[in-house]
FIZAKE-338161 format. One record per residue: residue number from 0; x, y, z of N, C-alpha, C in turn. Coordinates in pm, whole numbers, plus 50000, padded with zeros to 5 digits. Each point is the difference from the previous one (the first is absolute). Last residue first. Layout:
BEGIN
NUM  X  Y  Z  X  Y  Z  X  Y  Z
...
END
This chain:
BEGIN
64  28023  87986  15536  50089  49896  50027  50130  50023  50008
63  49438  50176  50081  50164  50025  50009  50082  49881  49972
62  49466  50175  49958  50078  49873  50010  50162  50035  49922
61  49560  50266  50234  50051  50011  49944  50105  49855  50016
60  49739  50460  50264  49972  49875  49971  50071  49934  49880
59  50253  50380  50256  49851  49996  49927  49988  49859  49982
58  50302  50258  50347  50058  49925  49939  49827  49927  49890
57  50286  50424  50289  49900  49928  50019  49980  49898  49838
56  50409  50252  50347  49992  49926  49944  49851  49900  49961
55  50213  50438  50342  49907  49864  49951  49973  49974  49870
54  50362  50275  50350  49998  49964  49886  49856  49899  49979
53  50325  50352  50348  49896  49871  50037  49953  49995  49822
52  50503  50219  50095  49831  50052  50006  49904  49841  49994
51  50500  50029  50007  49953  50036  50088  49821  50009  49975
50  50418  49728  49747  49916  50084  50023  49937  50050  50100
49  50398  49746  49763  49994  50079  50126  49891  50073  50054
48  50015  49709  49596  50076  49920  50128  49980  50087  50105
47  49666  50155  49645  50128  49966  50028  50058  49878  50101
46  49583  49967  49655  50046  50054  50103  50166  49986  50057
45  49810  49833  49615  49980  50131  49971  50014  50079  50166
44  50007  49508  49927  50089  50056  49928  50023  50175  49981
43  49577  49762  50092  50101  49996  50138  50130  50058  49989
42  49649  50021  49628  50004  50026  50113  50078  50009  50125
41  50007  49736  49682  50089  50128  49904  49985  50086  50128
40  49852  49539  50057  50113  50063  50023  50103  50106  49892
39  49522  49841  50036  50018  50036  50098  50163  50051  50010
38  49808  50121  49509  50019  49855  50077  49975  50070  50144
37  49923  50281  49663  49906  49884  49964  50032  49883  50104
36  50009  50609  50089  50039  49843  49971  49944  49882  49952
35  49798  50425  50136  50120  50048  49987  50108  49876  49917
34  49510  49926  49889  50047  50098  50122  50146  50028  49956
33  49709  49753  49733  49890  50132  50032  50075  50052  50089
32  50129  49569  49736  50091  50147  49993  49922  50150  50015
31  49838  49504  50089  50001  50042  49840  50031  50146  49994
30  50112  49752  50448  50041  49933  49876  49969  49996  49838
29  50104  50347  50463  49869  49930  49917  50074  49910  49920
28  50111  50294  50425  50049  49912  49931  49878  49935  49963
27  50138  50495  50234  49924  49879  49977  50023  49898  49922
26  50179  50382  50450  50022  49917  49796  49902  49902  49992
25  50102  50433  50397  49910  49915  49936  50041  49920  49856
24  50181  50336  50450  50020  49933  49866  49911  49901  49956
23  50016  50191  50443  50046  50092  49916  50032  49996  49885
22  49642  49819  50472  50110  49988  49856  50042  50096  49913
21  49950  49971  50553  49963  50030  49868  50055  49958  49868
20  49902  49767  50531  50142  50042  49904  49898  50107  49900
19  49753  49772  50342  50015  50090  50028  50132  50066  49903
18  49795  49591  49898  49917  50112  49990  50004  50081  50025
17  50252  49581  50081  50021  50089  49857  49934  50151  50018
16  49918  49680  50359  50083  50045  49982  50108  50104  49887
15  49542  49760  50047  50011  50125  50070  50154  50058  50004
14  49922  49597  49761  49976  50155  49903  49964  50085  50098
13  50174  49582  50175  50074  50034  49900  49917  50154  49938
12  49769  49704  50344  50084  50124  50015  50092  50089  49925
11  49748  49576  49897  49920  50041  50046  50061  50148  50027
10  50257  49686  49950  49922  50018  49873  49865  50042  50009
9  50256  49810  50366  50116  50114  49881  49907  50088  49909
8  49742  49678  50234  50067  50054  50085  50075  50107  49941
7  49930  49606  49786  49897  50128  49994  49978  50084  50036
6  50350  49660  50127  50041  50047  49891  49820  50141  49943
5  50086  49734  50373  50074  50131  50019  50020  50062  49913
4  49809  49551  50082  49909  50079  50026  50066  50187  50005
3  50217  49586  49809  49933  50003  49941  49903  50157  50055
2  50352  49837  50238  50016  50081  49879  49915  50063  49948
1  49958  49677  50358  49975  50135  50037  50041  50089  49903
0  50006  49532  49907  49867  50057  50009  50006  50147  50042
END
């Protein structure tokens, strides 16, 4: 039970925490080829292993497989 109550808890704080990072990269991923990408993981793929810069990954309405 005390999970349960910790878990909204997170999730509640999770985007104050983001909010203060800047983003420095933006990709979008469409599945009728309006953004940078069609899949999620061309996307992910497209970031380095070593990367440094904060990256968001926004991801359009849409049925991925």
């Amino acid at each position: 039970m005390a999970l349960l109550l910790f878990v909204p808890f997170l999730l509640q704080r999770a985007p104050l925490a983001c909010a203060a990072v800047p983003v420095e990269v933006t990709v979008v991923v469409d599945s009728k080829g309006g953004g940078n990408f069609t899949s999620v993981q061309q996307a992910i793929d497209f970031i380095p292993d070593d990367n440094q810069r904060w990256t968001k990954i926004h991801i359009t309405a849409g049925v991925y497989t």
